[in-house]
TORKOL-4160 file (C-alpha; in steps of 0.2 Angstrom, whole numbers, padded with zeros to 4 digits, m for minus):
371
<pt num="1" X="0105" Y="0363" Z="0031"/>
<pt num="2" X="0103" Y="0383" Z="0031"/>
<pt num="3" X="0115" Y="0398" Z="0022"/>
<pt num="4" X="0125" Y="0408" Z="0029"/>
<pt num="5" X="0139" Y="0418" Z="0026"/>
<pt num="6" X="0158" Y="0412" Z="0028"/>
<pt num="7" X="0175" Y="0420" Z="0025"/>
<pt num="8" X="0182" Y="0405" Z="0014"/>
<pt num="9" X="0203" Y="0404" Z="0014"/>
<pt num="10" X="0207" Y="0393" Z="m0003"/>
<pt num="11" X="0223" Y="0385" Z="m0007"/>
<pt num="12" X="0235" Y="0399" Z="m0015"/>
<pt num="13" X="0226" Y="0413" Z="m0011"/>
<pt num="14" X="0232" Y="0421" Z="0006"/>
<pt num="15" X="0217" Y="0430" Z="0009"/>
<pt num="16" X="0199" Y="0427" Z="0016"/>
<pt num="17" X="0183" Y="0430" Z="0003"/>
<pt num="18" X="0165" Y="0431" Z="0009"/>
<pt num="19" X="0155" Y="0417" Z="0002"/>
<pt num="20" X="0138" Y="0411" Z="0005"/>
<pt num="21" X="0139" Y="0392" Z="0010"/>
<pt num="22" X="0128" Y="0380" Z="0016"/>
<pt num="23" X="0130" Y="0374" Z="0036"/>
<pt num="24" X="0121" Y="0359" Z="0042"/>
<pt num="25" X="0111" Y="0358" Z="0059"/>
<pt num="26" X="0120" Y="0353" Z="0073"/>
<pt num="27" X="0124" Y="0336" Z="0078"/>
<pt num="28" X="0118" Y="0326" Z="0093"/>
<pt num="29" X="0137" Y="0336" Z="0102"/>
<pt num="30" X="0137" Y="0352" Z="0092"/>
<pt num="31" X="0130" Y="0369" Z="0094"/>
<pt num="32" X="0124" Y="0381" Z="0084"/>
<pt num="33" X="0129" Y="0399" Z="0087"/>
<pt num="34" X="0125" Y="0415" Z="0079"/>
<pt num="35" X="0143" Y="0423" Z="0080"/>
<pt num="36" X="0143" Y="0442" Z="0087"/>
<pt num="37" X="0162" Y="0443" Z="0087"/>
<pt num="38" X="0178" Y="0435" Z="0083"/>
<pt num="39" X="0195" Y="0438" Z="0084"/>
<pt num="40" X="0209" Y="0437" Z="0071"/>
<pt num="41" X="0223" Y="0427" Z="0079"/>
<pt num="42" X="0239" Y="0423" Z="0072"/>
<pt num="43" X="0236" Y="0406" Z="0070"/>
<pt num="44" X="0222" Y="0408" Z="0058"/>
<pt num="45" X="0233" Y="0420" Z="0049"/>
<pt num="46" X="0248" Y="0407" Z="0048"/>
<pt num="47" X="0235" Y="0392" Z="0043"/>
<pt num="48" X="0225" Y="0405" Z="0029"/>
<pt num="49" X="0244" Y="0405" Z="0024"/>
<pt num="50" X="0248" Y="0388" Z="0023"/>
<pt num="51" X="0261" Y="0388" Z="0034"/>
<pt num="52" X="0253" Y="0375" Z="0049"/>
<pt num="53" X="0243" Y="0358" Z="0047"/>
<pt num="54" X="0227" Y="0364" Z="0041"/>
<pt num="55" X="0222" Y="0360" Z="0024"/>
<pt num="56" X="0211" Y="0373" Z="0012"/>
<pt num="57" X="0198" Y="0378" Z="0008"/>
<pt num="58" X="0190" Y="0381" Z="0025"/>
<pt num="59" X="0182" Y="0393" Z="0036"/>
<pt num="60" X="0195" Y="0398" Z="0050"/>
<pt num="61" X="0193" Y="0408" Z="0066"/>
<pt num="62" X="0195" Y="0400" Z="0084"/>
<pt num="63" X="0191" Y="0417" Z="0097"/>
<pt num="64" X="0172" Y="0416" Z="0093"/>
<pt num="65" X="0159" Y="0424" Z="0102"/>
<pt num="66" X="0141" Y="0423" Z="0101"/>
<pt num="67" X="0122" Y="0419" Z="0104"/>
<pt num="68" X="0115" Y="0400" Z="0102"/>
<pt num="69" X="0105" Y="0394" Z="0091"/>
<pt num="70" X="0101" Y="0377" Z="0093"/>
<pt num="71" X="0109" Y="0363" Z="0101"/>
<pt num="72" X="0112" Y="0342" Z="0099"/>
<pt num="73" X="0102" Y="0332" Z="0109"/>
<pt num="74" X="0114" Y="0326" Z="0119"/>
<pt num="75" X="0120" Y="0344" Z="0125"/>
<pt num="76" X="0118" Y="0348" Z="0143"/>
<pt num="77" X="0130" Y="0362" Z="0144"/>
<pt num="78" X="0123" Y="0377" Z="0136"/>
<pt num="79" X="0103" Y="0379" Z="0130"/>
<pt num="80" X="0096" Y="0391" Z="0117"/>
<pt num="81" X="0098" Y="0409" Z="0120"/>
<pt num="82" X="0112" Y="0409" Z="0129"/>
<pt num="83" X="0128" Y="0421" Z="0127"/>
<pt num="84" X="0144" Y="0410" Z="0126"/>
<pt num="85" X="0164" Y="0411" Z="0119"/>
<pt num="86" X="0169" Y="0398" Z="0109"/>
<pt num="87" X="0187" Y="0391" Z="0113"/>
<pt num="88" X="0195" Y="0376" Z="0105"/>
<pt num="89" X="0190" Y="0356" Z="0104"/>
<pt num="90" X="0194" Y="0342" Z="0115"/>
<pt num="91" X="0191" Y="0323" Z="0115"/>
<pt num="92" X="0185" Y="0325" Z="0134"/>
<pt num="93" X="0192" Y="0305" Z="0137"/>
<pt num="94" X="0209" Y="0303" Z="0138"/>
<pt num="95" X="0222" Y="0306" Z="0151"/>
<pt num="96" X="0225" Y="0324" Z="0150"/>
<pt num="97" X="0205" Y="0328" Z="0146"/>
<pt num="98" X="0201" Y="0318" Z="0161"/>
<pt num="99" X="0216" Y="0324" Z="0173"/>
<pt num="100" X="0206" Y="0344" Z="0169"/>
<pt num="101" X="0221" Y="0347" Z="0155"/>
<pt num="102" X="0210" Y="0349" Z="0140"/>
<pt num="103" X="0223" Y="0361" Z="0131"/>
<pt num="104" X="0234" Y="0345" Z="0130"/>
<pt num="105" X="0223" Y="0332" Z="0125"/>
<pt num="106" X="0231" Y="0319" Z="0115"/>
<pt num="107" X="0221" Y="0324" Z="0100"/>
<pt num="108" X="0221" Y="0341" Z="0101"/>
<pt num="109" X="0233" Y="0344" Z="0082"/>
<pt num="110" X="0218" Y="0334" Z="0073"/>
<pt num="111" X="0204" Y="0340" Z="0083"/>
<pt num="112" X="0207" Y="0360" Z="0080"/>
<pt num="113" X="0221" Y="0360" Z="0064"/>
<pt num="114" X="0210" Y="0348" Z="0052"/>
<pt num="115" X="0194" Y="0359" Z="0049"/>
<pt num="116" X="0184" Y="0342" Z="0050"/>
<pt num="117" X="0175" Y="0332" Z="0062"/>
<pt num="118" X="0187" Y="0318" Z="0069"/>
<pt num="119" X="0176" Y="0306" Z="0057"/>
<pt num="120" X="0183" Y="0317" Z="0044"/>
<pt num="121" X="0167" Y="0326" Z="0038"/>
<pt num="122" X="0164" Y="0344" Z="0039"/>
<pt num="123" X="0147" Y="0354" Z="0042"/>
<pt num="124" X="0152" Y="0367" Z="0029"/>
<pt num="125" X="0148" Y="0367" Z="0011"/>
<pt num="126" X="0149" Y="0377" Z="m0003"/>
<pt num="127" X="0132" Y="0381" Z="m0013"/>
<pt num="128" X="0140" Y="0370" Z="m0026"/>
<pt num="129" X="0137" Y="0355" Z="m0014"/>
<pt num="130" X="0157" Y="0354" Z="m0012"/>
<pt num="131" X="0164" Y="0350" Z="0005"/>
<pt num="132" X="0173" Y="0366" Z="0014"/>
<pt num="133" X="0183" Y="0365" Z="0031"/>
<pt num="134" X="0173" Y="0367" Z="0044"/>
<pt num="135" X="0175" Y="0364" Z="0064"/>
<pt num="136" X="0193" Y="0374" Z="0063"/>
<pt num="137" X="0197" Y="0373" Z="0084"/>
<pt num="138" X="0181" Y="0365" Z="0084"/>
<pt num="139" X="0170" Y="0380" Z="0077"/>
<pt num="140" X="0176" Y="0389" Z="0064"/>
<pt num="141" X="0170" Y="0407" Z="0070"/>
<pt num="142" X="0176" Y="0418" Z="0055"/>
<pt num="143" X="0156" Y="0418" Z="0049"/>
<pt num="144" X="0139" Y="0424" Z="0054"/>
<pt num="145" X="0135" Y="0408" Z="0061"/>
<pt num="146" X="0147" Y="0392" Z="0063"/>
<pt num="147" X="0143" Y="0373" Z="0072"/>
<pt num="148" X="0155" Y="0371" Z="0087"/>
<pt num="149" X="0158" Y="0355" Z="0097"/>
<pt num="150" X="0150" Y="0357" Z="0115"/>
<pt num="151" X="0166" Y="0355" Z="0125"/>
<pt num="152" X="0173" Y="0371" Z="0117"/>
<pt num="153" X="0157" Y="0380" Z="0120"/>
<pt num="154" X="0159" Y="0389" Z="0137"/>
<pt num="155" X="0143" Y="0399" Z="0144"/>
<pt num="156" X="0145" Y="0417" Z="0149"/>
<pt num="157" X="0135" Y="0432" Z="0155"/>
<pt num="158" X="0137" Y="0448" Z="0145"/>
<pt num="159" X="0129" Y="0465" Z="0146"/>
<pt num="160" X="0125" Y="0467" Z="0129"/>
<pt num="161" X="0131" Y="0460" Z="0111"/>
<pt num="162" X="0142" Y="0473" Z="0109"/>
<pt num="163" X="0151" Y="0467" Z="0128"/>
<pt num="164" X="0150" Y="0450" Z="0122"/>
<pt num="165" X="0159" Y="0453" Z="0106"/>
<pt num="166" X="0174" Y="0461" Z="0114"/>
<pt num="167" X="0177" Y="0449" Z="0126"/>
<pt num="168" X="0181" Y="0435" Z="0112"/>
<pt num="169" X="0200" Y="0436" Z="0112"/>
<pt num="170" X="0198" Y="0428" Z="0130"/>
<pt num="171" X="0196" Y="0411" Z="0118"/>
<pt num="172" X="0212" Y="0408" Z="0112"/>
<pt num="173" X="0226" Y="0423" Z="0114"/>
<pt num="174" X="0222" Y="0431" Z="0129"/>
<pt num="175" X="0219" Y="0414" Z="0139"/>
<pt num="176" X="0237" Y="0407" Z="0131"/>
<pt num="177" X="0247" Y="0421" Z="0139"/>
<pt num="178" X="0235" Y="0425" Z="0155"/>
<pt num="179" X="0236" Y="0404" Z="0158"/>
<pt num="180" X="0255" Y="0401" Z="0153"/>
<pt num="181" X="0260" Y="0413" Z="0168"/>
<pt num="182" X="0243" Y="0407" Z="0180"/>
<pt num="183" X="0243" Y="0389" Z="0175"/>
<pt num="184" X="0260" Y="0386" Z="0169"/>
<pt num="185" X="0272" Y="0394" Z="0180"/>
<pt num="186" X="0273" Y="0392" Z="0195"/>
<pt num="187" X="0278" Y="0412" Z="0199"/>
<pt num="188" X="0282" Y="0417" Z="0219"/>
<pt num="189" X="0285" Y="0429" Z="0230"/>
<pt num="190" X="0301" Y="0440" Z="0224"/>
<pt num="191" X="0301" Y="0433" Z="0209"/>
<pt num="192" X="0304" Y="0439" Z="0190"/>
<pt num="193" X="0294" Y="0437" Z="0174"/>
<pt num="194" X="0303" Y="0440" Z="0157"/>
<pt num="195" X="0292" Y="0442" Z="0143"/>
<pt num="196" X="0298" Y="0443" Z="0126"/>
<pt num="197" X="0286" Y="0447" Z="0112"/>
<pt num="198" X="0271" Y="0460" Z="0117"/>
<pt num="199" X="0258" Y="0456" Z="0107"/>
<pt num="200" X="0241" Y="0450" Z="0112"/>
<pt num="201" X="0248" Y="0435" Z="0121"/>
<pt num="202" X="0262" Y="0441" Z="0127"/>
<pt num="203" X="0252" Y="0456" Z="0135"/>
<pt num="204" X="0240" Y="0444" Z="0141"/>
<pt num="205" X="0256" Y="0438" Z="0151"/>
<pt num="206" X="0260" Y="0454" Z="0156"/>
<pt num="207" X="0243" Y="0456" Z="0165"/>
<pt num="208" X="0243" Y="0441" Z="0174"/>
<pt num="209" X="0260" Y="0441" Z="0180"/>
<pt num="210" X="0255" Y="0460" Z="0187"/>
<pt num="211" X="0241" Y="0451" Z="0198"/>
<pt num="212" X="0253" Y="0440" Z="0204"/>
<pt num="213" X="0268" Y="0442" Z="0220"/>
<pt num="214" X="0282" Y="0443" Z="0206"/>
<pt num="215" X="0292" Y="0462" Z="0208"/>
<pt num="216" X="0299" Y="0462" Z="0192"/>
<pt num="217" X="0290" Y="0460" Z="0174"/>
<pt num="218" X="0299" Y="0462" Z="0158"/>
<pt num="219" X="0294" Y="0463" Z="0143"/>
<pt num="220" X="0307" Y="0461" Z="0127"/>
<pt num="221" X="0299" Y="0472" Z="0111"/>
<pt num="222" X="0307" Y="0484" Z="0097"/>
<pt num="223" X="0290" Y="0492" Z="0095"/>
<pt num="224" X="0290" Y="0507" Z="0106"/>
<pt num="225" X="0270" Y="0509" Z="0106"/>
<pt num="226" X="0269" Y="0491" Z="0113"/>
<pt num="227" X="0282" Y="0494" Z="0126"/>
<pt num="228" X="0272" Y="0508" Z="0132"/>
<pt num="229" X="0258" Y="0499" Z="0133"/>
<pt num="230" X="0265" Y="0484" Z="0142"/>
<pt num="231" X="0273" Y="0498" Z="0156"/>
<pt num="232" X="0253" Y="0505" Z="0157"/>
<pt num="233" X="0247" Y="0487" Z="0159"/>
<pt num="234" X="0259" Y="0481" Z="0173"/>
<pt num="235" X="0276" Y="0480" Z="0166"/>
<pt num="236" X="0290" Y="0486" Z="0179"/>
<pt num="237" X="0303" Y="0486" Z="0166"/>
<pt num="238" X="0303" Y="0486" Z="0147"/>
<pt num="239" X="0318" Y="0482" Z="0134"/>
<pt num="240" X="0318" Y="0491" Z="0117"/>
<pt num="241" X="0328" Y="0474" Z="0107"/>
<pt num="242" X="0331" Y="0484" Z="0092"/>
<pt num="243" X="0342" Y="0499" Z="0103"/>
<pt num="244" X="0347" Y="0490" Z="0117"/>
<pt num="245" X="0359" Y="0473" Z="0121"/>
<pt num="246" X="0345" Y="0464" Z="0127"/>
<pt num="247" X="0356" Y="0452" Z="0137"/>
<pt num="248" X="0366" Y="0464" Z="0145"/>
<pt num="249" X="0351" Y="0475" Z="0151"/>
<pt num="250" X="0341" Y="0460" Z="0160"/>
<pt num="251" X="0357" Y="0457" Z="0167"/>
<pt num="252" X="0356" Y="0474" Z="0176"/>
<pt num="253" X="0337" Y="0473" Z="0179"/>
<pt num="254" X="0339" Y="0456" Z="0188"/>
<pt num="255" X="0357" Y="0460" Z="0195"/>
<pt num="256" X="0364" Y="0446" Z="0184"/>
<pt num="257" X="0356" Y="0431" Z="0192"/>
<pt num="258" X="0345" Y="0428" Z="0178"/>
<pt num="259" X="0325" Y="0428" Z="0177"/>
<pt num="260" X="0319" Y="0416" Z="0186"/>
<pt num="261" X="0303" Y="0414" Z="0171"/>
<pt num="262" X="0301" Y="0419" Z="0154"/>
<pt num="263" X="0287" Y="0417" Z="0142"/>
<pt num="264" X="0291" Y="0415" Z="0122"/>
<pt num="265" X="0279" Y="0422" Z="0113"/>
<pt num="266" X="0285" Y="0428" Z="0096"/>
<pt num="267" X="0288" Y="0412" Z="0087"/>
<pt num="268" X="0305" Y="0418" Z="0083"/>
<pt num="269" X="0319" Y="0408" Z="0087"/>
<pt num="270" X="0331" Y="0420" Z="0089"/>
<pt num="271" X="0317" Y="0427" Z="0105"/>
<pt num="272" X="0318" Y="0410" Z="0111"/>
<pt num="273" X="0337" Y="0409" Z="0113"/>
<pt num="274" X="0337" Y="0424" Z="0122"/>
<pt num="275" X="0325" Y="0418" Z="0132"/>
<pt num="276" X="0333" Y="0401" Z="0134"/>
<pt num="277" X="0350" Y="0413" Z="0138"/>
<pt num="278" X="0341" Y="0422" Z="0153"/>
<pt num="279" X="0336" Y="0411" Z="0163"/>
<pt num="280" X="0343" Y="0410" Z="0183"/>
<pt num="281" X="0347" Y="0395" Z="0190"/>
<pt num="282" X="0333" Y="0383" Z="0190"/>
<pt num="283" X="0320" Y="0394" Z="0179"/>
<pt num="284" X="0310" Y="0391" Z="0165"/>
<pt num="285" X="0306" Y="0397" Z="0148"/>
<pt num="286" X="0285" Y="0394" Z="0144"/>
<pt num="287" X="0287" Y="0394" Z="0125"/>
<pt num="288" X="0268" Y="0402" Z="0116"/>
<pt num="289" X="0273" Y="0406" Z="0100"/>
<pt num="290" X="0271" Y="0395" Z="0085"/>
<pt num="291" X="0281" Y="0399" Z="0071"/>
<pt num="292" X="0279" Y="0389" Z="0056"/>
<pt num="293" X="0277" Y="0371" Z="0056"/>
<pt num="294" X="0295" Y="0363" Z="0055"/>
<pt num="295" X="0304" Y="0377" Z="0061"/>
<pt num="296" X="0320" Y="0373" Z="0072"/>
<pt num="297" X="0329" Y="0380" Z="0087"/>
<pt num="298" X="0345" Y="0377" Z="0098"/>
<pt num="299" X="0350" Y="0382" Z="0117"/>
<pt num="300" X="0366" Y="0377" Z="0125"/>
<pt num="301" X="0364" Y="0359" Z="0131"/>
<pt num="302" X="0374" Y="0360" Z="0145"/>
<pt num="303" X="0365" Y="0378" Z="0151"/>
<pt num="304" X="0350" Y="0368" Z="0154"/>
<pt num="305" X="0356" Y="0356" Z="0167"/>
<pt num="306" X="0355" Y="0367" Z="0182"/>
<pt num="307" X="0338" Y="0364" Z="0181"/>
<pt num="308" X="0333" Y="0376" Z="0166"/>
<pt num="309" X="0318" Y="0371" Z="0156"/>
<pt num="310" X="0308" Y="0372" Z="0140"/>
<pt num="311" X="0290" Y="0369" Z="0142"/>
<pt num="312" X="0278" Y="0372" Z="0127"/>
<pt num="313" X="0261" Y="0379" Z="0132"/>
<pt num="314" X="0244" Y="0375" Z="0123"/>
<pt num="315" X="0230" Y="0389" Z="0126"/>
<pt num="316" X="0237" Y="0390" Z="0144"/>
<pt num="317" X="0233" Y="0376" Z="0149"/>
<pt num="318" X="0216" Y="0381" Z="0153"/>
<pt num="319" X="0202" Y="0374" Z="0160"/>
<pt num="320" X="0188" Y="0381" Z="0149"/>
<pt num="321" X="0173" Y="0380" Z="0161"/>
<pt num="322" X="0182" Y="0388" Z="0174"/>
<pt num="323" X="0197" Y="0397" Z="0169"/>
<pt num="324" X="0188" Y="0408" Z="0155"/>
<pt num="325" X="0172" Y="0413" Z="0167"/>
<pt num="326" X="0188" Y="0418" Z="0177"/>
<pt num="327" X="0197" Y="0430" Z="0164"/>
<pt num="328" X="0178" Y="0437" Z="0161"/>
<pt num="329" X="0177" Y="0442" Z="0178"/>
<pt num="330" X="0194" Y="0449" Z="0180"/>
<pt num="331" X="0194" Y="0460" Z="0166"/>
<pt num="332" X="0176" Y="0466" Z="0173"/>
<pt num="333" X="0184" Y="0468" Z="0187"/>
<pt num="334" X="0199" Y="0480" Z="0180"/>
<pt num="335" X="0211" Y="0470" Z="0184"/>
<pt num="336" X="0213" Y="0461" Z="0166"/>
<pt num="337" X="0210" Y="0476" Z="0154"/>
<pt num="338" X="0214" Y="0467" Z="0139"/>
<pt num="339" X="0201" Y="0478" Z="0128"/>
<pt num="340" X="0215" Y="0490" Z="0127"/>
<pt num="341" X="0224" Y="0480" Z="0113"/>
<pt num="342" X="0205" Y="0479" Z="0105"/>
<pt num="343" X="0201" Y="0486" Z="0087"/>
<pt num="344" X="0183" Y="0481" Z="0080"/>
<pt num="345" X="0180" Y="0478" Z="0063"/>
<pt num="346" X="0166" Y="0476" Z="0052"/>
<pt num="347" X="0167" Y="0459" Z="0044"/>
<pt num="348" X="0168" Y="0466" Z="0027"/>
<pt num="349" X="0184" Y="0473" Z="0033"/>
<pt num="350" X="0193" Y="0458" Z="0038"/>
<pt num="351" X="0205" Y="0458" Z="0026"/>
<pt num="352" X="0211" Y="0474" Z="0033"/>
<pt num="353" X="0211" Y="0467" Z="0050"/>
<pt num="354" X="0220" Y="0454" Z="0046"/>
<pt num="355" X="0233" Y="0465" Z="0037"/>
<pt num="356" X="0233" Y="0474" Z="0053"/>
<pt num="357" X="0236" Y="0461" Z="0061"/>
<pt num="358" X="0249" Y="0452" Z="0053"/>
<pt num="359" X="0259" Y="0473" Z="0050"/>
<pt num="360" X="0256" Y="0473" Z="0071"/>
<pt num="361" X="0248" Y="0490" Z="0069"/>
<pt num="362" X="0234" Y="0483" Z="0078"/>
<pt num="363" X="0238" Y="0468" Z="0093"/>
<pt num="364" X="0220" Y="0461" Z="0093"/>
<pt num="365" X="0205" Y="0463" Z="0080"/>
<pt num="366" X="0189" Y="0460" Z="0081"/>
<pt num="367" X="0178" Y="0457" Z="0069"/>
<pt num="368" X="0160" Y="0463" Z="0075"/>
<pt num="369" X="0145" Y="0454" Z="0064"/>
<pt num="370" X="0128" Y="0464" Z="0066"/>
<pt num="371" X="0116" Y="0459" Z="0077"/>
C-alpha cells in the first residue's frame, strides 16, 4: 500500500474533504492510474448526497482520466505509461457483457453503486487503517491516483496531459447522451429528435443527433444560455419551458405528428411526461436521467399502445473499447465539440465545482490534478 490523496464523501456531510488515505497495489485485474482529470457528474453529486445506492464514506468520481502506473498480472489490455479514460465496471461474463452490451451487465448496480470489489473489499483506507469505498464505477477517480478494474480502463492517445484531462467527460456523461441517440435509437432519414434537458448529457445528445440524417433536433430547457448553446451545437429548434407551452410548441415544430424520438435527461418526471406526451406514432422516449432512487412516474397507458416506448439507457449502451476511441476522434475531428460545456478546476476547488455543478452554472467540470 502507498498514500495518496482522496476526496472522502462521509455520511451526513454532503460535501467532499481531501484526506490522505492509504491505496493498495493493484490486483492481478486492476490498474493503477495516476488521475490527470476527472469529471464531476451528477451521479457522484446525488450518491455524495445519499440519495442513490452507494453507501459512505467513499471516494467517488466515475469520468477519470489518466496515466498508468502499474498493472495486475493478468492485464493484457493496457501496460505502464499509457494514457487512458476510465469508464465504469463490468462482469465481462454474462449475457449482456458477452452479447458486447457491457452498460447492461446484470451486475452493473453492485459493480459501480457499492464502492467495493464484488468480494466486498475495497482498495481504499483511511490512515487509521479504517476501510473507505473505493472502486466507485470501478475506479473511484475523485483522487490523485485510484485502482480501476481493467474492463473500465480504455486506452487512448492524447497530445498532452492537459488534452488528456479534458477529454474525461467522454466516460460517463458525454458517452450516455452521444450513445443513447447512436446506440439506442434507431434515428432515420427525415426524422426528429426531442431533447429535454440540456446539460451535459443532454448536449451530448444534441451533438450526435446533429451527425445523424434527422432534420429536426429539439431541445426542451428554461435556461436560456443553454438553449443558446444547444442551437450553436446542432439544435434546429429550441423551447424556453419556463415561457413557452411546451406541448403546444413541438406541436407546431413537428406539424402535430409528434416526434418521432425523445431523450429524457433531467431526471425530472414531470420532463418525462412531456416527453412520454410527444411522442408520434410508434416513437420512443430513451430515458438518461436518474432522479433519486425510488422516485416514481406515470404516462397514459393506453397512449403507449400504438407502439410508444419507454427505454432506460445505461452510459449509452456503449461499447467501451470501441465506442469511446470513437467519441475521442470525433471530437478531434470537430464534429463532437463537447469541450465547450468544459470548466477546469483545481482539485482543491471541487467543492466549488460541484456547487457549480449542482446550481448548473457550469454543465461539466473538470477537476485537473497537477502533473
Amino acid at each position: 500500500m502507498f498514500e495518496t490523496r482522496a476526496a472522502v464523501a462521509r455520511p451526513g456531510a454532503g460535501a467532499f474533504t481531501w484526506e490522505s488515505v492509504r491505496l493498495e497495489d493493484p490486483r492481478p485485474d486492476e490498474v493503477l492510474v495516476r488521475v490527470v482529470g476527472a469529471g464531476i457528474c451528477h451521479t457522484d453529486l446525488a450518491s455524495r448526497d445519499e440519495q442513490l445506492h452507494t453507501s459512505l464514506p467513499a471516494v467517488l468520481g466515475h469520468e477519470g482520466a489518466g496515466v498508468v502506473e502499474a498493472v495486475g498480472e493478468s492485464v493484457t489490455g493496457v501496460a505502464v505509461g499509457d494514457t487512458v479514460l476510465l469508464s465504469f465496471d463490468s462482469c465481462g461474463g454474462c449475457p449482456a457483457c458477452l452479447h458486447g452490451h457491457p452498460a447492461y451487465c446484470r451486475s452493473f448496480i453492485p459493480r459501480n453503486f457499492d464502492a467495493a470489489r464484488p468480494d466486498g473489499t475495497t482498495p481504499i483506507r483511511s490512515v487509521d487503517d479504517s476501510p473507505i469505498g473505493g472502486r466507485f464505477f470501478g475506479q473511484s477517480s475523485f483522487a490523485e491516483h485510484c485502482v480501476a478494474h481493467e474492463r473500465g480502463v480504455v486506452p487512448v492517445k492524447a497530445a498532452d496531459e492537459d488534452e488528456l484531462a479534458l477529454l474525461a467527460p467522454i466516460g460517463c456523461g458525454v458517452q450516455t447522451g452521444a450513445g443513447a441517440v447512436l446506440n439506442e435509437l434507431s434515428v432515420g432519414p427525415g426524422d426528429s429528435v426531442a431533447v429535454f434537458g440540456a446539460g451535459a448529457v443532454g448536449l451530448s445528445a444534441v451533438m450526435a443527433a446533429a451527425l445523424t440524417t434527422a432534420t429536426r433536433v429539439v431541445v426542451v430547457d428554461i435556461i436560456a444560455s443553454r438553449l443558446e448553446l444547444a442551437k450553436e451545437m446542432g439544435a434546429t429548434d429550441v423551447i424556453n419551458g419556463a415561457e413557452e407551452d411546451v406541448a403546444a410548441r413541438l406541436g407546431e415544430v413537428t406539424g402535430g405528428g409528434g416526434v418521432d424520438h425523445a431523450l429524457e435527461s433531467s431526471g425530472v418526471p414531470a420532463l418525462l411526461r412531456q416527453a412520454v406526451d410527444a411522442l408520434s406514432v410508434g416513437g420512443t422516449v430513451a430515458v438518461a436521467g436518474a432522479p433519486p432512487v425510488g422516485t416514481d412516474a406515470s404516462f397514459d397507458v393506453n397512449f403507449l399502445l400504438n407502439g410508444r416506448g419507454i427505454r432506460g439507457v445505461t452510459e449509452g449502451d456503449s461499447d467501451l473499447t470501441s465506442f469511446v476511441p470513437s467519441l475521442v476522434e470525433l471530437y478531434r475531428r470537430g464534429r463532437l465539440p463537447f469541450d465547450r460545456m468544459v470548466r477546469t478546476y483545481s482539485p482543491e476547488r471541487i467543492e466549488e465545482a460541484a456547487a457549480d455543478a449542482g446550481s448548473g452554472e457550469v454543465l461539466k467540470p473538470v477537476l485537473r490534478f497537477p502533473s
